[in-house]
RODO-2510 file (C-alpha; in nm, 4 decimals, decimal comma):
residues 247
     n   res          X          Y          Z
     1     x   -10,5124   -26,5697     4,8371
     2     x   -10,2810   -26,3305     4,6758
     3     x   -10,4351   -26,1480     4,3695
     4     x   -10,2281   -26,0851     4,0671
     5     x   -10,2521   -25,6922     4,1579
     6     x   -10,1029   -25,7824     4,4561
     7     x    -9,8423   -26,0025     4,3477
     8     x    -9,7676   -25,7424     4,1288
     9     x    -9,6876   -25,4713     4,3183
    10     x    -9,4694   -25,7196     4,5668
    11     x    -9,2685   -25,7757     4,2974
    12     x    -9,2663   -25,4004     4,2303
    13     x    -9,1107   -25,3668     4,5866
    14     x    -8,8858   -25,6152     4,5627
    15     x    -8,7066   -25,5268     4,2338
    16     x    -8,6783   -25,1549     4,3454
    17     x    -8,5170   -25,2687     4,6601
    18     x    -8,2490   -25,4413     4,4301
    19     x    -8,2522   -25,2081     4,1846
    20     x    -8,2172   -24,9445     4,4697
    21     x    -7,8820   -25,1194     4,6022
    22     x    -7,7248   -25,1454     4,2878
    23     x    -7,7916   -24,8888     4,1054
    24     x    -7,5550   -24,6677     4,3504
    25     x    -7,1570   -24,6914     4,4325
    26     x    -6,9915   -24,6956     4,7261
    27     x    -6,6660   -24,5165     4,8281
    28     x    -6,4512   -24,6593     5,0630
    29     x    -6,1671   -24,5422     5,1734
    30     x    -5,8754   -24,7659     5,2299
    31     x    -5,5284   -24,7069     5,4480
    32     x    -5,1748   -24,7936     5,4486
    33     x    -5,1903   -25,1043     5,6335
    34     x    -4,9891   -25,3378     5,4203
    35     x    -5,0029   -25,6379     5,3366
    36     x    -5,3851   -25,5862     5,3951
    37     x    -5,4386   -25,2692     5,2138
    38     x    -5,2132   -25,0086     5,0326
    39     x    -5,1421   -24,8026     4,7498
    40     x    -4,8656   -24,9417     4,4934
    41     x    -4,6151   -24,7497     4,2649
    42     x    -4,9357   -24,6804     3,9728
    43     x    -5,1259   -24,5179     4,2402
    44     x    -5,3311   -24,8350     4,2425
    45     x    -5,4858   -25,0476     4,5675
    46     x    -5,3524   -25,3783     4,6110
    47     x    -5,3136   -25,5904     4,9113
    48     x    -5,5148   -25,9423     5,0390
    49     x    -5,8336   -25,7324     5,2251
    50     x    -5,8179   -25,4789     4,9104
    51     x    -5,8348   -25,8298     4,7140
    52     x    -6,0938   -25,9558     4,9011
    53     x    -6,3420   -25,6187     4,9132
    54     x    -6,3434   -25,5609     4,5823
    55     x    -6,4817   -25,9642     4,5340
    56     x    -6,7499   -25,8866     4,7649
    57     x    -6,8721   -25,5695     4,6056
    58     x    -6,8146   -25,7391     4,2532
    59     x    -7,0539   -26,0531     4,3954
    60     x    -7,2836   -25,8028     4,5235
    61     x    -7,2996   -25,6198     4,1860
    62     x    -7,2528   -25,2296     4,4115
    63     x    -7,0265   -25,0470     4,2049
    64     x    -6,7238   -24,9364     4,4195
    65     x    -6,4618   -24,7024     4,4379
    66     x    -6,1382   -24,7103     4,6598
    67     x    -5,9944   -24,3955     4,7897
    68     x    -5,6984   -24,3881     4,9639
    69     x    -5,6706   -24,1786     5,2712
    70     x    -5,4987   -24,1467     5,5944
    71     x    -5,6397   -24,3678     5,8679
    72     x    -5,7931   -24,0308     6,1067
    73     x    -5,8928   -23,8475     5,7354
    74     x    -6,0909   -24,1890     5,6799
    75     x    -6,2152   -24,2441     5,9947
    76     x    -6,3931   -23,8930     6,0468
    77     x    -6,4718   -23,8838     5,6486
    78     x    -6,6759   -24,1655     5,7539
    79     x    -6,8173   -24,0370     6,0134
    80     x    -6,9210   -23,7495     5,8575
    81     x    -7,0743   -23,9337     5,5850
    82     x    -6,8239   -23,7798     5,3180
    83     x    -6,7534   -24,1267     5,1869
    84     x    -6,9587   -24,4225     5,2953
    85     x    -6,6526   -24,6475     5,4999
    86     x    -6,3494   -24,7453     5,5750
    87     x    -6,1632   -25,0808     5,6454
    88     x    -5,9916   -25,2343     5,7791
    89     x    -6,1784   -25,1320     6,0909
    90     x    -6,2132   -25,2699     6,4713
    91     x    -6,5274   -25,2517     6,6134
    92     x    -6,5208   -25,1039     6,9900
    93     x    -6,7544   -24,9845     7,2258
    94     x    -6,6422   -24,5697     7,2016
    95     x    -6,7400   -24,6208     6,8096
    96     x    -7,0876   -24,7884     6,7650
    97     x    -7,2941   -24,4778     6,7818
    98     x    -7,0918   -24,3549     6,4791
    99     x    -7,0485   -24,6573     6,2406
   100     x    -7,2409   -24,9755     6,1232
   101     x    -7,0148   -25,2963     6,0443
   102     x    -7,0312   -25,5762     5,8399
   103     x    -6,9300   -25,9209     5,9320
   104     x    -6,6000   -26,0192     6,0378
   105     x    -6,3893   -26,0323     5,7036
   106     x    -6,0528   -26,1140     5,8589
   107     x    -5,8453   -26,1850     6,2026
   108     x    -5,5883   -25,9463     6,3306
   109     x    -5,3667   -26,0315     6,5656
   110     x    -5,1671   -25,7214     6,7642
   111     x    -4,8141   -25,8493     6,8728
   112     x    -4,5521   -25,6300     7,0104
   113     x    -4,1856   -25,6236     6,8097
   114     x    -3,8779   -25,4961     7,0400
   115     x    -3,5232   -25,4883     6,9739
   116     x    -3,3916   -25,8222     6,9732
   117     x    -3,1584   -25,7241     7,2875
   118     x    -3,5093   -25,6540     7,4921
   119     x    -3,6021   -25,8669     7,7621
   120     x    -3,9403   -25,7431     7,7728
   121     x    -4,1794   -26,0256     7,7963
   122     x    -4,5665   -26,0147     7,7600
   123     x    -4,8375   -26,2544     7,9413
   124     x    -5,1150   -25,9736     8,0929
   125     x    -5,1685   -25,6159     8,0748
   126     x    -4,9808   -25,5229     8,3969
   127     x    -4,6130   -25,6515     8,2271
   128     x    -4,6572   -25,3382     8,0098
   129     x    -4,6068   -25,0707     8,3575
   130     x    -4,4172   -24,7585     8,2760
   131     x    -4,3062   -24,9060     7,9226
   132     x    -4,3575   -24,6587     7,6539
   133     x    -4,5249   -24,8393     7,3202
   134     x    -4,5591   -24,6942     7,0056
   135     x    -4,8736   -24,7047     6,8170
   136     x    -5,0514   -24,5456     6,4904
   137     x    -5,2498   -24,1849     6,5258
   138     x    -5,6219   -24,2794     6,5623
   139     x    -5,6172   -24,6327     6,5499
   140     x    -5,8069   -24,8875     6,8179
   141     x    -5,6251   -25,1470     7,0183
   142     x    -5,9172   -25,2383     7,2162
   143     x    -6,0725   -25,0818     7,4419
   144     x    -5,8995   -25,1686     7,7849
   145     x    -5,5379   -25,1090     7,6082
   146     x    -5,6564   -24,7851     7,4902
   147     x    -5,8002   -24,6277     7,8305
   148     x    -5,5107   -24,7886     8,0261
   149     x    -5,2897   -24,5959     8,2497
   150     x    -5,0307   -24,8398     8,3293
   151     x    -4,7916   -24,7054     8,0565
   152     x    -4,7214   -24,4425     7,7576
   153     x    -4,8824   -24,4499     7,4552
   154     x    -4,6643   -24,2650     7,1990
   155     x    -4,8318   -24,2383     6,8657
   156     x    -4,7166   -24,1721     6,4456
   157     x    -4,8307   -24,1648     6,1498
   158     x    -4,6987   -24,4828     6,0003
   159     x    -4,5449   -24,7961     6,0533
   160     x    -4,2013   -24,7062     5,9518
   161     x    -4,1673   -24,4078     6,1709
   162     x    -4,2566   -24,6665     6,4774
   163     x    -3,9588   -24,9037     6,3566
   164     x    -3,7468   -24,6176     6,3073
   165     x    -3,8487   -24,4967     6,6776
   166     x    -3,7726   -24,8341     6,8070
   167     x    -3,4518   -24,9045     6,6598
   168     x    -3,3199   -24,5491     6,8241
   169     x    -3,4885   -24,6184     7,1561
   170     x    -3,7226   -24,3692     7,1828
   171     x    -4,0321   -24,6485     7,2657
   172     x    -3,9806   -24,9439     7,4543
   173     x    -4,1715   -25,1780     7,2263
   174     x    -4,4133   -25,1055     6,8924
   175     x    -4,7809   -25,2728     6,9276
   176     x    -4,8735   -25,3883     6,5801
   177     x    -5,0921   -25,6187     6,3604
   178     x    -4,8386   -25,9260     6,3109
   179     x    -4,8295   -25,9503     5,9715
   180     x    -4,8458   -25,5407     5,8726
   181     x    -4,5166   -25,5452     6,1196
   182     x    -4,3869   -25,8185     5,9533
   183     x    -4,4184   -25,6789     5,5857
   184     x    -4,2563   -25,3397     5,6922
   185     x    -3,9746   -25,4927     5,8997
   186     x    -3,8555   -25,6963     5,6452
   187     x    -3,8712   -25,4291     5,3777
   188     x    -3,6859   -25,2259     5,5318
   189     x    -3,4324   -25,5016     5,6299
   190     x    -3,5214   -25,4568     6,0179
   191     x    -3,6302   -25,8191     6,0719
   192     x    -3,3087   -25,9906     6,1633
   193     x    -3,2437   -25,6739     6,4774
   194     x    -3,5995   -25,7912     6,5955
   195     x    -3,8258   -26,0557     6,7941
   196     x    -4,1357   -26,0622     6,7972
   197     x    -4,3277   -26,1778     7,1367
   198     x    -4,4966   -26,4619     7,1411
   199     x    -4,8412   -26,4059     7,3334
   200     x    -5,0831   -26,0739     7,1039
   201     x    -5,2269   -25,8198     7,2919
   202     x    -5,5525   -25,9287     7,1621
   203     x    -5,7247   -26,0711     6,8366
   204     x    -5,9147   -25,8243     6,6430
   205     x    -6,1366   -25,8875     6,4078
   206     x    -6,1581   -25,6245     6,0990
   207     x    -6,5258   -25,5155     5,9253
   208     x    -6,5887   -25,2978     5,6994
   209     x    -6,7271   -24,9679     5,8453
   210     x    -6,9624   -24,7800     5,7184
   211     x    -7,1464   -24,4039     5,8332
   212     x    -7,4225   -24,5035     6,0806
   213     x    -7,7887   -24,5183     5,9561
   214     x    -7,7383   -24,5348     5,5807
   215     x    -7,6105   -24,8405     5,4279
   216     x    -7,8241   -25,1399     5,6330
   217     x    -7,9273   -25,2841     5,2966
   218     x    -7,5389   -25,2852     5,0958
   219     x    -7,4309   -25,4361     5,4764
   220     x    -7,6797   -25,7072     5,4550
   221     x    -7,5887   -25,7939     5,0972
   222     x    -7,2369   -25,7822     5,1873
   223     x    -7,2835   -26,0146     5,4775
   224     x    -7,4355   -26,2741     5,3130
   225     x    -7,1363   -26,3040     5,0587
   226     x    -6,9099   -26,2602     5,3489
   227     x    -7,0348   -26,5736     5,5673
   228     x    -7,0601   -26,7616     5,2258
   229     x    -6,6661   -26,6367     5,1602
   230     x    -6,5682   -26,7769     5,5379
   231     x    -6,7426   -27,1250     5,4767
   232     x    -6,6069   -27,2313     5,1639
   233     x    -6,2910   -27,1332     5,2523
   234     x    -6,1875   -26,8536     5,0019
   235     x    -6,0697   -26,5830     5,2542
   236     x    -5,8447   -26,8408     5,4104
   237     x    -5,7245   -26,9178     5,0548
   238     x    -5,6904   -26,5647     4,9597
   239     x    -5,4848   -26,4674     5,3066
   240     x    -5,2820   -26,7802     5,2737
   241     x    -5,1900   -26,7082     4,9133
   242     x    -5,0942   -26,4095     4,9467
   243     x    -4,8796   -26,4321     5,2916
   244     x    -4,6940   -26,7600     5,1188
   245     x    -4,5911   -26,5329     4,8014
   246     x    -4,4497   -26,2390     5,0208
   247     x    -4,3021   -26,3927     5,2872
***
């Protein structure tokens, strides 16, 4: 039979554990990955994940603060434990020593755009021999793409300098998340010189990553809002919205 001392001091533990959690902040830093995640003209972040972060940390009660940072600057930042994450952010084999994830929050799927002359076509990894693809500095594509030998991997910094690359020939195709290709192409009026094929590379699923070791109890908070965010629907909603208004 539990005594009131001992009922007592349960409780103790229990509201210090909460209290502990959110008490603190959290700084994540954030990339330019639009329509996802980027910075607008007030220096402010704004895109659907951005929108859908923020709801999570704001249902968890965590204080947070966005930073926004080149992809590489974020990634080792993180791993460093100079901020406490990143997102969006694969999970892959070469990575789980370093980082601790939270549930999936969304579904990225990596298509390849090409010049709407190209006759490239994609079904399996082996259609890609000797083709040179462009791709972002530091960023995973899984992990059989990105240990491949079959063809070149030529990397930048952004999405626009991949277009740009493409347009002038220098890559064969660029290897990007549908609708972050999408959203630049049409920006900069590139969408009606391109096609996009059909079959992804692969389906990625974005977390939020966070520096290994130190953040199991936000995680856990933030999964539990997360799986409760997937089954009533409001990610969907919040993805669907937002792709209907800007495309």
């Amino acid at each position: 039979m539990m005594t009131k001392k001992t009922l007592f001091a349960f409780v103790s533990i229990f509201l210090f554990w909460a209290n502990s959690v959110n008490a603190q902040y959290i700084v994540l830093g954030y990339v330019d990955f639009p329509p996802y995640e980027f910075k607008d003209d007030d220096d402010k972040p704004r895109g659907m994940l951005v929108t859908i972060v923020q709801t999570l940390f704001e249902r968890a009660e965590i204080s947070l603060v966005l930073k926004y940072l080149p992809f590489t600057r974020a990634y080792i930042s993180t791993k460093r434990g100079e901020i406490d994450g990143l997102f969006n952010f694969y999970k892959t084999e070469n990575r789980l020593d370093s980082f601790d994830y939270t549930e999936p929050i969304i579904r990225n799927p990596l298509t390849f755009f090409v010049q709407k002359s190209s006759a490239m076509q994609f079904d399996k990894l082996y259609d890609l021999k000797g083709l040179k693809i462009g791709i972002i500095r530091g960023y995973s594509y899984g992990t059989v793409f990105d240990e491949s030998q079959l063809f070149i991997r030529e990397a930048a910094d952004s999405h626009e300098s991949n277009f740009y690359k493409l347009m002038h020939g220098r890559i064969d195709t660029y290897l990007c998340d549908k609708l972050a290709g999408i959203h630049v192409a049409t920006k900069n009026n590139l969408m009606s010189e391109l096609r996009i094929l059909p079959t992804p590379l692969i389906v990625m699923d974005g977390h939020i990553g966070f520096t290994k070791g130190k953040h199991e109890k936000v995680i856990n908070l933030i999964d539990r809002i997360i799986i409760a965010m997937h089954r009533n629907g409001e990610i969907e909603k919040i993805v669907n919205q937002y792709s209907e208004n800007r495309f």
